[in-house]
PyMOL Python script that loads the backbone (N, CA, C, O; Angstrom):
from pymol import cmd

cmd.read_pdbstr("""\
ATOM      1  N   UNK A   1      42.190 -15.427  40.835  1.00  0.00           N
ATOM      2  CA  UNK A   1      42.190 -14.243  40.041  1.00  0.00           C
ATOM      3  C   UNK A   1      41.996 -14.550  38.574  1.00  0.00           C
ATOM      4  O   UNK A   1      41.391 -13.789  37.819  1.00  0.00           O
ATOM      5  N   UNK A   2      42.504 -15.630  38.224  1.00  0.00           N
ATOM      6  CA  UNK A   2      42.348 -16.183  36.592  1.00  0.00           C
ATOM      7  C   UNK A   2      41.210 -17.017  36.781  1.00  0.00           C
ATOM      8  O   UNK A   2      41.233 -18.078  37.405  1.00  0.00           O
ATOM      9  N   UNK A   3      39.956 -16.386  36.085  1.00  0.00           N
ATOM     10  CA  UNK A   3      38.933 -17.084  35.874  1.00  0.00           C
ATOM     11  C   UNK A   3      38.302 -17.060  34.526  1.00  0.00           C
ATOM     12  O   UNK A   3      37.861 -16.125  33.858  1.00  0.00           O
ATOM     13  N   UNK A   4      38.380 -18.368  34.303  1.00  0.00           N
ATOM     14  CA  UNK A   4      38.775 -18.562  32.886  1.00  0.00           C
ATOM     15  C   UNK A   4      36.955 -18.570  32.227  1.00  0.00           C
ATOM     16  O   UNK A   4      36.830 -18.888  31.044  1.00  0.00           O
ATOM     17  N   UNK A   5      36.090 -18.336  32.767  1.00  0.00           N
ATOM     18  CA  UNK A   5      34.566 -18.506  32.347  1.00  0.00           C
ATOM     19  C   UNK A   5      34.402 -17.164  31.988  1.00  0.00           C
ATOM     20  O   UNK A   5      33.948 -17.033  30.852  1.00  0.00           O
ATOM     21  N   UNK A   6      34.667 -15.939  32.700  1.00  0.00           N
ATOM     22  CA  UNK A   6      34.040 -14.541  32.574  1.00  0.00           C
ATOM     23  C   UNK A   6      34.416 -14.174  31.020  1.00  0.00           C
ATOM     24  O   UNK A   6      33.631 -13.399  30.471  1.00  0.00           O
ATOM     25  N   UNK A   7      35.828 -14.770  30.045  1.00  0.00           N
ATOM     26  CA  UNK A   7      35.657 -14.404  28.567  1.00  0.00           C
ATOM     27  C   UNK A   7      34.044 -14.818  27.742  1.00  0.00           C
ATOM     28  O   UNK A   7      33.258 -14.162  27.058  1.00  0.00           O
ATOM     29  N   UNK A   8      34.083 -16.213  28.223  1.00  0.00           N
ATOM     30  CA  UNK A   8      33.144 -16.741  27.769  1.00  0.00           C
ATOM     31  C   UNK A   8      31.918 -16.101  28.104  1.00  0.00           C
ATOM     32  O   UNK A   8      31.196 -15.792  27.157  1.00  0.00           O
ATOM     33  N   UNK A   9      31.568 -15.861  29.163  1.00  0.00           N
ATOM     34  CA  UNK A   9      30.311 -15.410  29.050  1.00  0.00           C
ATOM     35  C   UNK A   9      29.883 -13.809  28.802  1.00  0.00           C
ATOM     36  O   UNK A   9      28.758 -13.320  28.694  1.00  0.00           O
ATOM     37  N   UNK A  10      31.255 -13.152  28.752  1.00  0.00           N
ATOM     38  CA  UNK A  10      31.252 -11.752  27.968  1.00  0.00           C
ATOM     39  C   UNK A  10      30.565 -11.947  26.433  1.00  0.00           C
ATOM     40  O   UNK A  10      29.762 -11.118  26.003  1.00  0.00           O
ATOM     41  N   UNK A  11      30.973 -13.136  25.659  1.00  0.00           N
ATOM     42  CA  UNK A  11      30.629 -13.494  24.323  1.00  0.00           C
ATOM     43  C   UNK A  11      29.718 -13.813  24.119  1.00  0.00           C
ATOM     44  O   UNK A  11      28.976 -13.315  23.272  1.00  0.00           O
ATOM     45  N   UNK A  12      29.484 -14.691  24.784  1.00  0.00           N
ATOM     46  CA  UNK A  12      27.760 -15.351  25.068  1.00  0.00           C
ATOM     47  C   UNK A  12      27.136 -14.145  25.140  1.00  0.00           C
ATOM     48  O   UNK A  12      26.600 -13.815  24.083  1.00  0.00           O
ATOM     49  N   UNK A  13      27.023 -13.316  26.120  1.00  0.00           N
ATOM     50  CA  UNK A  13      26.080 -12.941  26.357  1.00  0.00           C
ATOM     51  C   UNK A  13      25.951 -11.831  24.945  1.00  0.00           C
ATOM     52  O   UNK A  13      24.864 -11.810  24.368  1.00  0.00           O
ATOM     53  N   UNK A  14      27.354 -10.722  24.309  1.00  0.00           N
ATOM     54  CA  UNK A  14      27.147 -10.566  23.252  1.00  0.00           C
ATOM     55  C   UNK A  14      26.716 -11.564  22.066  1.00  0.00           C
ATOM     56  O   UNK A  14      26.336 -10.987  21.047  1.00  0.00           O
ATOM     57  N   UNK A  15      26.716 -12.098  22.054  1.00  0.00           N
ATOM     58  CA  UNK A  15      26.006 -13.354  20.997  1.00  0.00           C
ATOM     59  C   UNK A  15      24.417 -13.160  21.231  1.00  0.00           C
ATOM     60  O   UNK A  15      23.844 -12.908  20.172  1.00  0.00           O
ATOM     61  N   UNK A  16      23.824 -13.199  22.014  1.00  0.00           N
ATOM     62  CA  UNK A  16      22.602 -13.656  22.548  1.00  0.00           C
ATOM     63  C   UNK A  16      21.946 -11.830  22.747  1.00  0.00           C
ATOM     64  O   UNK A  16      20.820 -11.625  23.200  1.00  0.00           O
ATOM     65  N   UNK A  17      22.505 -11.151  22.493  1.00  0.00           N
ATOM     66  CA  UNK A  17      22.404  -9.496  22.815  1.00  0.00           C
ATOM     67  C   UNK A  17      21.530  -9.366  21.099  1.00  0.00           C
ATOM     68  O   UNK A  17      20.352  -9.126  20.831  1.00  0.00           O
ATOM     69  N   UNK A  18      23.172  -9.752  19.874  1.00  0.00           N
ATOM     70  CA  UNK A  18      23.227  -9.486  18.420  1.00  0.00           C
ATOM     71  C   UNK A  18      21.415 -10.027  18.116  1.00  0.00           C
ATOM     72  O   UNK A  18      20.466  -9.430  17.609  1.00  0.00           O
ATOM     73  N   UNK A  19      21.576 -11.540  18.758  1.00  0.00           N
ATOM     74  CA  UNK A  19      20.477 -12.306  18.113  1.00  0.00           C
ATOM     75  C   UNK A  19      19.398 -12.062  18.211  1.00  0.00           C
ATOM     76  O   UNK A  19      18.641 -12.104  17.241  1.00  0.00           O
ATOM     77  N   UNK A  20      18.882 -11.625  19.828  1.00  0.00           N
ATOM     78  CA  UNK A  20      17.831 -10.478  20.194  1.00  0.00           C
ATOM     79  C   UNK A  20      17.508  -9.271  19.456  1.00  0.00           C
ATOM     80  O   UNK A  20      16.423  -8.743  19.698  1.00  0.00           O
ATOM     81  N   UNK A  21      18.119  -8.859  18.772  1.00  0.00           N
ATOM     82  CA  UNK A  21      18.248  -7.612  17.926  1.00  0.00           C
ATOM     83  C   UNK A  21      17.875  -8.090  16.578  1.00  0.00           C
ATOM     84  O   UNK A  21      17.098  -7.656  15.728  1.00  0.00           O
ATOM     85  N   UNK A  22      18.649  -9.102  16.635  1.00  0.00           N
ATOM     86  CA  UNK A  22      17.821  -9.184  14.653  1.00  0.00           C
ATOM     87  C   UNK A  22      17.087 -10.362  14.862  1.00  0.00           C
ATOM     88  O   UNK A  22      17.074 -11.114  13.887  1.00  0.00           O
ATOM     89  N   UNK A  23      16.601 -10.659  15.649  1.00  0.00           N
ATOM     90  CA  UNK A  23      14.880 -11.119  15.852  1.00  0.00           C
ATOM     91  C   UNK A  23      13.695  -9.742  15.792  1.00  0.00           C
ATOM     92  O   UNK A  23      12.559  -9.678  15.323  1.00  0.00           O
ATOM     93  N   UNK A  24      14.415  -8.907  16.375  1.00  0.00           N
ATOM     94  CA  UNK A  24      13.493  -7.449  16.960  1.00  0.00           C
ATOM     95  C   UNK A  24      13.219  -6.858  15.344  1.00  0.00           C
ATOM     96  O   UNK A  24      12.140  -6.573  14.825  1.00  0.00           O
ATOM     97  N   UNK A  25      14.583  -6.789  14.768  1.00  0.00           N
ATOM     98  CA  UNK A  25      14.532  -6.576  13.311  1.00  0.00           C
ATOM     99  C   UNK A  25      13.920  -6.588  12.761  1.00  0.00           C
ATOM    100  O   UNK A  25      13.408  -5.663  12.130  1.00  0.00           O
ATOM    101  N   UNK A  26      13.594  -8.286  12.774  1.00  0.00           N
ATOM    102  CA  UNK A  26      12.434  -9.457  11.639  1.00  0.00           C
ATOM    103  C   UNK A  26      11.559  -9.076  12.111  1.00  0.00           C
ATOM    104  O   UNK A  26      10.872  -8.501  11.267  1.00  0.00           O
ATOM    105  N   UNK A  27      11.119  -9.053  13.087  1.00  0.00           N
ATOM    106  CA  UNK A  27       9.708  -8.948  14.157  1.00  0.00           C
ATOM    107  C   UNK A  27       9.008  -7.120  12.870  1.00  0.00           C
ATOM    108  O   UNK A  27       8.130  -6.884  12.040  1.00  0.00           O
ATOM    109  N   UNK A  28      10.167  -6.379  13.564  1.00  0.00           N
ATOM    110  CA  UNK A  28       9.517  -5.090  12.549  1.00  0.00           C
ATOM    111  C   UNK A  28       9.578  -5.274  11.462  1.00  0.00           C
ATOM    112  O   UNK A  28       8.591  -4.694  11.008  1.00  0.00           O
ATOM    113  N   UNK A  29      10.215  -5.814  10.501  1.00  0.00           N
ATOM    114  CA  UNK A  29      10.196  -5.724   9.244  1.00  0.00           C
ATOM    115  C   UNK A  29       8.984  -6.262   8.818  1.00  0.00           C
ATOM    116  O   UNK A  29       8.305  -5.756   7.923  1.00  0.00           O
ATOM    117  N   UNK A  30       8.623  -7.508   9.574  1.00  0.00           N
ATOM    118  CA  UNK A  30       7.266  -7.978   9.323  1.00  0.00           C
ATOM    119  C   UNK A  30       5.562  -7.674   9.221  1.00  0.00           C
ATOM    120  O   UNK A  30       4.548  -7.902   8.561  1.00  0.00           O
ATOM    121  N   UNK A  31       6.073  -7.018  10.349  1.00  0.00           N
ATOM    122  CA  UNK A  31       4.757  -5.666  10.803  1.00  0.00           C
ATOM    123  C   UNK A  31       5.170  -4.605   9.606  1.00  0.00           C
ATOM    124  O   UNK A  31       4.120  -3.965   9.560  1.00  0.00           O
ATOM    125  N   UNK A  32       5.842  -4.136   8.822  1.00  0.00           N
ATOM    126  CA  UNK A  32       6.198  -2.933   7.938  1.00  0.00           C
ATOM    127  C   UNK A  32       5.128  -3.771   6.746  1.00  0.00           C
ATOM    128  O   UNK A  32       4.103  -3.359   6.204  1.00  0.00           O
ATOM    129  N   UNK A  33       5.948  -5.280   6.598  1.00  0.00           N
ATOM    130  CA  UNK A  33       5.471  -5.740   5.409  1.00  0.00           C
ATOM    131  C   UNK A  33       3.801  -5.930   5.348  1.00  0.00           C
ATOM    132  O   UNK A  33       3.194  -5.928   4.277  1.00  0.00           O
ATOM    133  N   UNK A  34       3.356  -6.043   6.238  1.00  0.00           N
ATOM    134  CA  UNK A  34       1.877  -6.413   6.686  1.00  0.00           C
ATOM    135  C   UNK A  34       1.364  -5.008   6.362  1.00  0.00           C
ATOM    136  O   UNK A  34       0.679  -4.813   5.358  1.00  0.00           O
ATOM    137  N   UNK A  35       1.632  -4.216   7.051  1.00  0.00           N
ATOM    138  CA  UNK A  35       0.972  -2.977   6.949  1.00  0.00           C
ATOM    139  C   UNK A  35       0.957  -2.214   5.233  1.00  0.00           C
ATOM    140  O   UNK A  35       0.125  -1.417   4.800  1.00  0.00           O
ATOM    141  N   UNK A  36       2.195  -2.797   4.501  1.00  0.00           N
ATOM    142  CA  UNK A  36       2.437  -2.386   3.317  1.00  0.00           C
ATOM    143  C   UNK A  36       1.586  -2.995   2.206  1.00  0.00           C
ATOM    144  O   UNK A  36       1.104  -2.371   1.261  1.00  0.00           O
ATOM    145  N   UNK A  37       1.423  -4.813   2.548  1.00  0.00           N
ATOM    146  CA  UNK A  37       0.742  -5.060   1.785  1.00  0.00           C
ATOM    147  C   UNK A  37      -0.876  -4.792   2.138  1.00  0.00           C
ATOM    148  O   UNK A  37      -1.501  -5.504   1.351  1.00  0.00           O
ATOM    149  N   UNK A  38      -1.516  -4.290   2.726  1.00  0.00           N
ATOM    150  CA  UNK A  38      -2.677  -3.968   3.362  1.00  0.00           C
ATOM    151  C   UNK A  38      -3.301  -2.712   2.559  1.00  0.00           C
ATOM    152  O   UNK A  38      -4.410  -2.521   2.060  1.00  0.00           O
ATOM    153  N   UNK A  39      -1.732  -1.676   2.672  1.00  0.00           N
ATOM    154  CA  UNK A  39      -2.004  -0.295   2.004  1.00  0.00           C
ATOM    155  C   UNK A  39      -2.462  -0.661   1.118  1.00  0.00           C
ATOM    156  O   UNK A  39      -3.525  -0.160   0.750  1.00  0.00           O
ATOM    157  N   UNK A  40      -1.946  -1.541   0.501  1.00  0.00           N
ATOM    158  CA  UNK A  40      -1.815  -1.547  -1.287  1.00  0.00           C
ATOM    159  C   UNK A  40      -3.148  -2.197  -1.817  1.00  0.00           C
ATOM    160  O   UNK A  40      -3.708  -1.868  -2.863  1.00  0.00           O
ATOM    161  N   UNK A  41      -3.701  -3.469  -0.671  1.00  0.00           N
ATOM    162  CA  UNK A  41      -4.834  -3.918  -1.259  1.00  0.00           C
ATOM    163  C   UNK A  41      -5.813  -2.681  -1.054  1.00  0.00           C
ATOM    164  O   UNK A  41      -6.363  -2.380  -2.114  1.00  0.00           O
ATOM    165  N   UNK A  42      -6.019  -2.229  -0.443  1.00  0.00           N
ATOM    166  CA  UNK A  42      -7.090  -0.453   0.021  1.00  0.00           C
ATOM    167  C   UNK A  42      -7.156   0.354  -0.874  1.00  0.00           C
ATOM    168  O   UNK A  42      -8.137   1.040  -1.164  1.00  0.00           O
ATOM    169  N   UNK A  43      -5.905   0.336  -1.492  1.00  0.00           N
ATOM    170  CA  UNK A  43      -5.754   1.602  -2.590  1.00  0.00           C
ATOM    171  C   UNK A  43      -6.109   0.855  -3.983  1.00  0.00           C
ATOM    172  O   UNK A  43      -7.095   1.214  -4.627  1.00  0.00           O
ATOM    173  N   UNK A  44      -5.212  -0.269  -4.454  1.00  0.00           N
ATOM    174  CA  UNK A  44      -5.987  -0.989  -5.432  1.00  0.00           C
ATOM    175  C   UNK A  44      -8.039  -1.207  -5.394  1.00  0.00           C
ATOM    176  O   UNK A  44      -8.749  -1.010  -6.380  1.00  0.00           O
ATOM    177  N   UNK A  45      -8.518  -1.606  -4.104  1.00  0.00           N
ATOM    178  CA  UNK A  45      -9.706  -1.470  -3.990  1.00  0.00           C
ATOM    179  C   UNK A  45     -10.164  -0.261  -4.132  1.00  0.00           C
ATOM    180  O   UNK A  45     -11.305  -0.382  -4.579  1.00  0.00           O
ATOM    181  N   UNK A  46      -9.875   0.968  -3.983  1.00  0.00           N
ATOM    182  CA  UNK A  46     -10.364   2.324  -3.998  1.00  0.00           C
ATOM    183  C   UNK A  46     -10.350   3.061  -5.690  1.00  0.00           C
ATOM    184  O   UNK A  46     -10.997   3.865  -6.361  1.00  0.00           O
ATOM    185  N   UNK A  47      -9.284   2.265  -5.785  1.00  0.00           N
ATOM    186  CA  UNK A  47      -8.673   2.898  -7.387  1.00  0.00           C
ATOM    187  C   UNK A  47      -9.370   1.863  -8.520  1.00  0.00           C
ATOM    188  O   UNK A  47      -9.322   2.307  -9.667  1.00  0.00           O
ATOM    189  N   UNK A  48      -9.937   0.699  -8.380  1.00  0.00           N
ATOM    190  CA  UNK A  48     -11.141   0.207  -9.189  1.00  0.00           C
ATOM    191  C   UNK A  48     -12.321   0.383  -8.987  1.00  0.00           C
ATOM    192  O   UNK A  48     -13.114   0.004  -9.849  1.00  0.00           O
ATOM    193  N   UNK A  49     -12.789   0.998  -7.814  1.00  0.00           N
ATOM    194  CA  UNK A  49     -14.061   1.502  -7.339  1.00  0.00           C
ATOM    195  C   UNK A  49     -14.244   2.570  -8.042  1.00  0.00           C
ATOM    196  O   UNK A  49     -15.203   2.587  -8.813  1.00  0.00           O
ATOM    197  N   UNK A  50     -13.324   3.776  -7.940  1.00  0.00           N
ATOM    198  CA  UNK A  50     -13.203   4.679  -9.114  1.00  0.00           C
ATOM    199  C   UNK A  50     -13.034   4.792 -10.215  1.00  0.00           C
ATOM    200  O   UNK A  50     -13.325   5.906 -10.652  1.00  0.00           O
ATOM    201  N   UNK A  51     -12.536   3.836 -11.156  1.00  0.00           N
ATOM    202  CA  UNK A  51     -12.462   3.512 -12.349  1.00  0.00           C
ATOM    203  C   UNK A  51     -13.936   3.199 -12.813  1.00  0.00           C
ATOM    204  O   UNK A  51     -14.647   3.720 -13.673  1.00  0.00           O
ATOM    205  N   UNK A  52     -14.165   2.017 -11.811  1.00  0.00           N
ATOM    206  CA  UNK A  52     -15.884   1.324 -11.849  1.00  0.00           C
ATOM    207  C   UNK A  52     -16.658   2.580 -12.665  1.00  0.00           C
ATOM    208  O   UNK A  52     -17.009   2.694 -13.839  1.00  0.00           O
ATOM    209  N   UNK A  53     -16.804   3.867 -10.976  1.00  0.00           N
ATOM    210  CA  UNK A  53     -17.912   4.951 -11.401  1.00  0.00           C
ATOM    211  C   UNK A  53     -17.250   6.086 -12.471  1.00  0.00           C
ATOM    212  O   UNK A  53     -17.982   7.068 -12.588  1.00  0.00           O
ATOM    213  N   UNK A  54     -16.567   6.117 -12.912  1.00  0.00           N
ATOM    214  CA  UNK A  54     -16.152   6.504 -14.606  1.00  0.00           C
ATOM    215  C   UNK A  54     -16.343   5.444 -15.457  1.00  0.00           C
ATOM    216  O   UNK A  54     -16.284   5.882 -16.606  1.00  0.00           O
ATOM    217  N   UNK A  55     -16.550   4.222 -15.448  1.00  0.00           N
ATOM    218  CA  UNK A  55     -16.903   3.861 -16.644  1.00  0.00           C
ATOM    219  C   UNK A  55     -18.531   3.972 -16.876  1.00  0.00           C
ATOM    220  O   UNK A  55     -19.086   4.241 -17.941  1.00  0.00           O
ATOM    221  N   UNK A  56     -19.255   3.651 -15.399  1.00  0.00           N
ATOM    222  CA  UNK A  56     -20.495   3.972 -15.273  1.00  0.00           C
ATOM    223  C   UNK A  56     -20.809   5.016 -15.495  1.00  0.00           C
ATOM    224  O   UNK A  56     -22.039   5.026 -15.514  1.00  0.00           O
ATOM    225  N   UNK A  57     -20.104   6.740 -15.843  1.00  0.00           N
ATOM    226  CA  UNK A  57     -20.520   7.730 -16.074  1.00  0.00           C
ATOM    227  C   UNK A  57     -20.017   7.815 -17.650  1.00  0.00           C
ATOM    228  O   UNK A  57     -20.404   8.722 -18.387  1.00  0.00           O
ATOM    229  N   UNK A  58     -19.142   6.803 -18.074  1.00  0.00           N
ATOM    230  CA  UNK A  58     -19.076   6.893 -19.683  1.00  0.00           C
ATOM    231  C   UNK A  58     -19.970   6.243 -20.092  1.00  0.00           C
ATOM    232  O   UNK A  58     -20.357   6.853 -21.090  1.00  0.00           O
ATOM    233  N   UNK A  59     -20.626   5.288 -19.952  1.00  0.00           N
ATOM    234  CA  UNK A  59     -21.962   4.456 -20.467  1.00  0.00           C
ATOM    235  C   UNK A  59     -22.718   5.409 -20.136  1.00  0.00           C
ATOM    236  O   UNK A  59     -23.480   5.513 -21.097  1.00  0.00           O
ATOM    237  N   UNK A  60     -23.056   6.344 -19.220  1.00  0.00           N
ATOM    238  CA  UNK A  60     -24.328   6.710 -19.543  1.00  0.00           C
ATOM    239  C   UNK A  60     -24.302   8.060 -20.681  1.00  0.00           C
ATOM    240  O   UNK A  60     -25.287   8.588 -21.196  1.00  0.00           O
ATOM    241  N   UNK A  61     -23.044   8.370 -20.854  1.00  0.00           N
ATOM    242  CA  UNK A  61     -22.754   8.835 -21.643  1.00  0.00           C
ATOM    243  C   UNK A  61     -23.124   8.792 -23.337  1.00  0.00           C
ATOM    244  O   UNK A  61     -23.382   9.684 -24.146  1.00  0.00           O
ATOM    245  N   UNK A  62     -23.027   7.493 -23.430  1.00  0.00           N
ATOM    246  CA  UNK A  62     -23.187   6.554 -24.492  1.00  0.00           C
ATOM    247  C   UNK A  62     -24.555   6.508 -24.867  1.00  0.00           C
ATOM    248  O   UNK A  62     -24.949   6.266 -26.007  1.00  0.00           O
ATOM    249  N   UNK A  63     -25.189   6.718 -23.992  1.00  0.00           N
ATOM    250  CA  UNK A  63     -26.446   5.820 -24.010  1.00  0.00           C
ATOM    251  C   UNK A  63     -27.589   7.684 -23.906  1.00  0.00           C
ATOM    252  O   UNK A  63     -28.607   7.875 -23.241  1.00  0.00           O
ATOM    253  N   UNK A  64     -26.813   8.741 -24.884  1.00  0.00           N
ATOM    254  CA  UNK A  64     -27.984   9.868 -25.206  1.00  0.00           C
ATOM    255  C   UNK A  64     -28.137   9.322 -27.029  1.00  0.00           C
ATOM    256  O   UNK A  64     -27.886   8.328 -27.710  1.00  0.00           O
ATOM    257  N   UNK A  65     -28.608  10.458 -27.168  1.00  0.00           N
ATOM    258  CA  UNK A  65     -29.081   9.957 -28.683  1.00  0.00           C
ATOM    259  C   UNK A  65     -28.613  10.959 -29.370  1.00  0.00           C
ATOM    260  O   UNK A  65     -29.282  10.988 -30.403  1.00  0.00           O
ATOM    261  N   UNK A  66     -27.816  11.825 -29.383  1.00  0.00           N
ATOM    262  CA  UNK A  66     -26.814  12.743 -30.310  1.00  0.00           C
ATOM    263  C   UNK A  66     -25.262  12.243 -29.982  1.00  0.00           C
ATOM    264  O   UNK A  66     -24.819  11.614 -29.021  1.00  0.00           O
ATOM    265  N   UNK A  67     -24.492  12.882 -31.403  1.00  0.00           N
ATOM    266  CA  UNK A  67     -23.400  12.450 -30.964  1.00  0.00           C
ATOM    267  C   UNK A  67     -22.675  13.350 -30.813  1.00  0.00           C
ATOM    268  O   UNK A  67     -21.459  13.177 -30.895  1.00  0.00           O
ATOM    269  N   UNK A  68     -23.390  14.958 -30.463  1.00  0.00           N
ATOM    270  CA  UNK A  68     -22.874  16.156 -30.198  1.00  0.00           C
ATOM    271  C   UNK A  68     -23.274  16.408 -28.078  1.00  0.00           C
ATOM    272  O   UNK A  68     -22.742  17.034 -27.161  1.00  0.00           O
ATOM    273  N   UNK A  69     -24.328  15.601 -28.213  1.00  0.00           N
ATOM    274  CA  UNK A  69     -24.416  15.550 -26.401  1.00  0.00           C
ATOM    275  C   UNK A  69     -23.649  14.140 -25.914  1.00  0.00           C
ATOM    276  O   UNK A  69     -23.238  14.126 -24.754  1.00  0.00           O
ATOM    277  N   UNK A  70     -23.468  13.115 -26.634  1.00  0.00           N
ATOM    278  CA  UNK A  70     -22.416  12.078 -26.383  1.00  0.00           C
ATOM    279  C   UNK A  70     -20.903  12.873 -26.086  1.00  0.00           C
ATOM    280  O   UNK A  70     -20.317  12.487 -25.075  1.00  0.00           O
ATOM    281  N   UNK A  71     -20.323  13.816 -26.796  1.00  0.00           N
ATOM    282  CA  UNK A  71     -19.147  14.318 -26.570  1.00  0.00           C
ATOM    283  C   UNK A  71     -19.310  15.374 -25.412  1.00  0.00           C
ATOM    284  O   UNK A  71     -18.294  15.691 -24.793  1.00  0.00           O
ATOM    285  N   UNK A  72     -20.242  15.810 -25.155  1.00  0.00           N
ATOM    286  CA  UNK A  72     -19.928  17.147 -24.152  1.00  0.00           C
ATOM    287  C   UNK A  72     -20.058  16.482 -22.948  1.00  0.00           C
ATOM    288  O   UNK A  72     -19.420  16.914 -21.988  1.00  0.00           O
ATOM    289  N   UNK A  73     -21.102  15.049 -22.756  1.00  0.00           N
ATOM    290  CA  UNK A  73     -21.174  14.206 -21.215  1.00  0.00           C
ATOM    291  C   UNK A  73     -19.953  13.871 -21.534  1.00  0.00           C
ATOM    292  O   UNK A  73     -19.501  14.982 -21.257  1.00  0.00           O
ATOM    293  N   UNK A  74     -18.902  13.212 -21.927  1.00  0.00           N
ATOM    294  CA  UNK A  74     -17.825  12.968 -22.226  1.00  0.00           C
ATOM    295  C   UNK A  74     -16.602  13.973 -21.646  1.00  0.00           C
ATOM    296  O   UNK A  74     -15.681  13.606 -20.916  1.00  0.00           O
ATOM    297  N   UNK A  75     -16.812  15.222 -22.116  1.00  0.00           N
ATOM    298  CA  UNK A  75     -15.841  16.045 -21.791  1.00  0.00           C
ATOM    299  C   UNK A  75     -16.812  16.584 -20.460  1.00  0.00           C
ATOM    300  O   UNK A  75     -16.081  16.783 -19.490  1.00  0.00           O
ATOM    301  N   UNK A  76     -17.484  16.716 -20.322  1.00  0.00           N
ATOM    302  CA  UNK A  76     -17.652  17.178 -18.853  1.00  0.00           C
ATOM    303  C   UNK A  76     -17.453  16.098 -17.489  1.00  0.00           C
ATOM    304  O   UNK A  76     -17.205  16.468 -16.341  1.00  0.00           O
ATOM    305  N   UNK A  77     -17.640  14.605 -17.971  1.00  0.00           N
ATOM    306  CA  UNK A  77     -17.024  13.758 -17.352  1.00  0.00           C
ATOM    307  C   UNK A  77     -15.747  13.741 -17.006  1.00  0.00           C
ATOM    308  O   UNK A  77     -15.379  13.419 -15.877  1.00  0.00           O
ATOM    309  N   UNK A  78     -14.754  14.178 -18.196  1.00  0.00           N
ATOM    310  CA  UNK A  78     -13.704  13.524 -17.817  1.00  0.00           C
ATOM    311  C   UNK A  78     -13.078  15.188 -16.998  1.00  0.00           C
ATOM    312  O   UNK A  78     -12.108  15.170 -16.240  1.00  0.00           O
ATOM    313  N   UNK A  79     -13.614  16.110 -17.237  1.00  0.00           N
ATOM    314  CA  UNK A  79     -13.683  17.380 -16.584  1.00  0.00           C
ATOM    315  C   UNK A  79     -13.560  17.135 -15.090  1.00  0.00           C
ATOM    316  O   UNK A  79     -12.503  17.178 -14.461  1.00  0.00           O
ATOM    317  N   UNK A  80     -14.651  16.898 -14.642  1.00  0.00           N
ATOM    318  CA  UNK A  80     -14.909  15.882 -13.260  1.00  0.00           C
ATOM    319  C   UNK A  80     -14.230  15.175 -12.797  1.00  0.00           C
ATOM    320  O   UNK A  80     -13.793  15.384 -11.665  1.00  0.00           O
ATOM    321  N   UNK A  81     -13.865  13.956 -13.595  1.00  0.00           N
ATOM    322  CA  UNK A  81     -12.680  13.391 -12.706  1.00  0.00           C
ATOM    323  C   UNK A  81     -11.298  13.293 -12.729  1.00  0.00           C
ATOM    324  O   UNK A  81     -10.527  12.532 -12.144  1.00  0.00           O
ATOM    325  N   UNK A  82     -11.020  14.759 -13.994  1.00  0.00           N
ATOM    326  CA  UNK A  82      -9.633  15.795 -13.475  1.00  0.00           C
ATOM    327  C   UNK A  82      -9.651  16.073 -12.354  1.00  0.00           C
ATOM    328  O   UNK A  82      -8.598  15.940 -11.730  1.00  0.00           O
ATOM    329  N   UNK A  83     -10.915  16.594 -11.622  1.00  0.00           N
ATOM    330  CA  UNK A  83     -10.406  17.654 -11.251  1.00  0.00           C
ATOM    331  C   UNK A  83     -11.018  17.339  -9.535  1.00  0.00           C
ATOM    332  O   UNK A  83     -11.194  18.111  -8.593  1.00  0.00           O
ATOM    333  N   UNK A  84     -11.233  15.766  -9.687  1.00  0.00           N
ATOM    334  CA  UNK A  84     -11.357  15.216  -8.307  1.00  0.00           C
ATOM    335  C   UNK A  84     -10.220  14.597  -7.759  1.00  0.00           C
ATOM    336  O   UNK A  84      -9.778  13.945  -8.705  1.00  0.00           O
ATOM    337  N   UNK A  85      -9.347  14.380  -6.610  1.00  0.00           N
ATOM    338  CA  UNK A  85      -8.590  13.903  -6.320  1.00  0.00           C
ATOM    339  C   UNK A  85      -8.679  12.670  -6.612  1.00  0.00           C
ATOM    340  O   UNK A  85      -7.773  11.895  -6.305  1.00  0.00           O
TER     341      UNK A  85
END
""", "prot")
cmd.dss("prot")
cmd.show_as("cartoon", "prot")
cmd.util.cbc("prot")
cmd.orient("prot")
């Protein structure tokens, strides 16, 4: 009736339950971090792509020969990419 193994392997097996779990943890946290740093390179790439074609629409800006149609490509540019997401 006194069997002195069944404490032990009540523990064990909680031991080996905990450790499974925060492996599962790491496992997701890792996949979160992957996916996070991924977002970020996409959006950094998207958000200098767009910068890119505003500066390319301020040079051509630059490049009329008044400096009363230099300001209105200017304000109608930056009009534009107010008012683009």
């Amino acid at each position: 009736m006194n069997n002195p193994k069944a404490p032990a392997f009540r523990i064990r097996n909680w031991r080996v339950t905990l450790i499974g779990a925060l492996v599962g943890l790491l496992i997701a946290l890792a996949m979160a971090m992957k996916w996070l740093a991924e977002f970020q390179v996409e959006a950094a790439e998207e958000r200098r792509s767009l910068e890119a074609i505003a500066r390319a629409a301020q040079m051509r800006c630059f490049e009329l020969a008044s400096h009363r149609a230099t300001e209105a490509c200017r304000a109608a540019a930056a009009a534009k990419q107010g008012a683009a997401p």
